[in-house]
N, C-alpha and C positions, 0 to 999 in steps of 0.2 A: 504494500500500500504506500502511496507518497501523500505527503500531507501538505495542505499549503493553507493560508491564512489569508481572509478576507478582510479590507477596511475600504470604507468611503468616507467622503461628507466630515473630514475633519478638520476643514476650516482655519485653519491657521489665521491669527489678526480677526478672530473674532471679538476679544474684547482685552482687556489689558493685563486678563491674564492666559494669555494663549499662551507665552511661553512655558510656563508654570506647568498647566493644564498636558501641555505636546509632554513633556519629559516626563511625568509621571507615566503618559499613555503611553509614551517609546521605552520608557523605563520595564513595565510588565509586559510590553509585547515582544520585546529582546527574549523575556526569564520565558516567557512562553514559547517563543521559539526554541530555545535552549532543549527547554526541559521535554516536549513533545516531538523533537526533531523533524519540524515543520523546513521543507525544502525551498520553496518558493513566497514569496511575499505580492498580494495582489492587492491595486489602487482602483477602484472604479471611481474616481472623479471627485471634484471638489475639495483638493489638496486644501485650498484658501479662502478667502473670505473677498473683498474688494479692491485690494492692490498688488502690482507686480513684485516689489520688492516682498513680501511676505510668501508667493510662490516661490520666490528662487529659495528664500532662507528657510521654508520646510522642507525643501527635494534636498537639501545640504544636511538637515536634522534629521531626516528619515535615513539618511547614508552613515551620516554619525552613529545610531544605535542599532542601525539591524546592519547583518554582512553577507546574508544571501541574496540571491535574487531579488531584486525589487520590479516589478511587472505594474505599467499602469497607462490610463488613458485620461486626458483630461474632462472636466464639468465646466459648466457652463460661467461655473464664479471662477475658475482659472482664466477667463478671459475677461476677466472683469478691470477696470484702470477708472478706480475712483479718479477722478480729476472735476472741479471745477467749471473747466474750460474743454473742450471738444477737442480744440487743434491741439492740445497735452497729447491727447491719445494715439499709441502705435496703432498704425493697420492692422488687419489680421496677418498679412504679411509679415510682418518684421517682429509682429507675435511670435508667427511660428518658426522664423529664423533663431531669435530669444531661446523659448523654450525647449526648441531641440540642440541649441547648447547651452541649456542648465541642466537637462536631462542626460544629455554624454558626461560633463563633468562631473554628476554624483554618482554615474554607471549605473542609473534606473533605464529600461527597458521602456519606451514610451510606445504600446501595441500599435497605436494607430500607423504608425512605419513597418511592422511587419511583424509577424508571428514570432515566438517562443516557444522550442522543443525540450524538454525532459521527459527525458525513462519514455521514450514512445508517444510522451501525453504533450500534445500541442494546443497553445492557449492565445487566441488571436483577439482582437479586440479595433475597437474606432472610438473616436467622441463623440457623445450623444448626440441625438437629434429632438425636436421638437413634436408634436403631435398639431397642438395650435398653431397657427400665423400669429397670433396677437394671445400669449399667454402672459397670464397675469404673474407677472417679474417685472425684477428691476433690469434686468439686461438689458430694457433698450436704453437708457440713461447712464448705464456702466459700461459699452461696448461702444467703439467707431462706428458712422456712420457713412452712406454714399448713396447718393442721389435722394436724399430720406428717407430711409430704406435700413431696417436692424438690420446688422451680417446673421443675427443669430435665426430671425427667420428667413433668411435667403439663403447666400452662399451657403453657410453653415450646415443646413436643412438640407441642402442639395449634396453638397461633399459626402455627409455621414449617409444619405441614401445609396448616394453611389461605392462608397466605401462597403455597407453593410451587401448591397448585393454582389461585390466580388467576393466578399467571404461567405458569402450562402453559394455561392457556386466552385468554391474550389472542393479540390479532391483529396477527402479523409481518410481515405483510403488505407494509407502506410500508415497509421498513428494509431494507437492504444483505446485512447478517448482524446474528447479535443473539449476544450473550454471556449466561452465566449464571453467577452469585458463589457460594458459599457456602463454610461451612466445613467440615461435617461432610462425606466423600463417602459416597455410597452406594455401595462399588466397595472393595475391599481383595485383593492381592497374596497376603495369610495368611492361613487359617482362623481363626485364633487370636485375629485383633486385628479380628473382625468384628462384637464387641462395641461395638469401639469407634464404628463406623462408624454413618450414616445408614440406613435402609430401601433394600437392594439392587432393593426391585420398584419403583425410584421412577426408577434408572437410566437404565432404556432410553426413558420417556417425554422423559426431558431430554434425552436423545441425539436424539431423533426430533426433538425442538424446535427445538433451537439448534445454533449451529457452532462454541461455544466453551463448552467447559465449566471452567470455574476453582472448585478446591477446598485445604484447607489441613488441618489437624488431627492426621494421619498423621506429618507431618516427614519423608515418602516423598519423593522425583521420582519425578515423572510426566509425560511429554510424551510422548502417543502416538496417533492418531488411529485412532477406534471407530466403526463408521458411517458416516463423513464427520462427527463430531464430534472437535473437537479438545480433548481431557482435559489438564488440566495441575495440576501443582502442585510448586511453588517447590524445597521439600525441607527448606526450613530446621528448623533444630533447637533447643534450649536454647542459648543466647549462642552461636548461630553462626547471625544473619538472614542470607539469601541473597534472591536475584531472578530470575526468567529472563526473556527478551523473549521476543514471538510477533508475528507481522503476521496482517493482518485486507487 
């Protein structure tokens, strides 16, 4: 069996005492790793809260206390640039030039660039997508704009569709089991918070796919198997990161 450990939604620069709050949480999820011999370490999104400088200095602290693997894809507040002012704000371009070198630097795996193999078991992943055009968030106020126009319901929405359908079509064939990351789920508990969520007809295609399905966003748990797929997601909330394990 390989074991690996799920976190999302841990916020980093939530409030003033996020530092505090991260080292206790990396502090027990090191002794956890340790003591369970947890192989892999998995991010499904929302590393931060609303500024850049607090994304680079958690991908630095998560590298500081764990020394396996770190696997992860960004949420929707990793692209978030409190600022004031508009022309402050990087493109989504020079975003992701940014983060895919904070990401090499701490040697966390960012899925959305390409998959992750151990022991036969491949765990692929992308950055969420939207279900709504106009979901009730502060993203459009905290992300660049063009032509007035959120990236988070255009570009962004389009990229992770067409992202998510080349990994529904490749071939799983050589691999053990395979995992799938993201953040946004397409799957919610409440009518209410279905805004919030991913496209539900996107669902059952991933369930048919893979054997693990890993999502974040909600600050729900979830650990329950759909199909013969296994759904999870962590729970954590505003300055309270949590983990859960699963074996593969």
């Amino acid at each position: 069996m390989l074991k690996f450990a799920l976190t999302s939604d841990t916020h980093y620069g939530h409030n003033k005492n996020t530092h505090r709050v991260h080292e206790k949480f990396l502090e027990k999820l090191a002794a956890d790793i340790a003591a369970q011999d947890i192989k892999v370490l998995i991010h499904a999104g929302d590393w931060t809260s609303n500024k850049q400088d607090q994304f680079y200095r958690t991908l630095k602290m998560f590298r500081k206390y764990i020394d396996i693997p770190i696997l992860g894809v960004r949420g929707n507040h990793d692209l978030w640039q409190y600022s004031p002012r508009d022309e402050q704000k990087l493109s989504l371009t020079e975003l992701d030039k940014k983060h895919n070198e904070w990401f090499t630097e701490s040697n966390i795996h960012h899925l959305q660039n390409g998959p992750f193999v151990i022991d036969d078991v491949v765990i692929v992943g992308f950055d969420g997508w939207y279900y709504s055009h106009n979901p009730p968030t502060n993203d459009e106020t905290m992300m660049c704009k063009f032509e007035g126009a959120d990236r988070a319901t255009v570009h962004l929405t389009r990229e992770a569709y067409l992202k998510l359908d080349t990994l529904l079509q490749m071939d799983l064939s050589q691999y053990r089991k395979a995992v799938m990351v993201t953040h946004h789920p397409p799957f919610t508990e409440s009518y209410v918070y279905m805004q919030h969520c991913a496209n539900p007809n996107y669902f059952e295609p991933i369930k048919e796919k893979f054997d693990v399905f890993c999502t974040g966003h909600s600050h729900h748990y979830w650990n329950e198997t759909q199909d013969d797929c296994l759904v999870l997601n962590c729970g954590s909330d505003y300055n309270e990161p949590k983990h859960l394990v699963f074996e593969i």
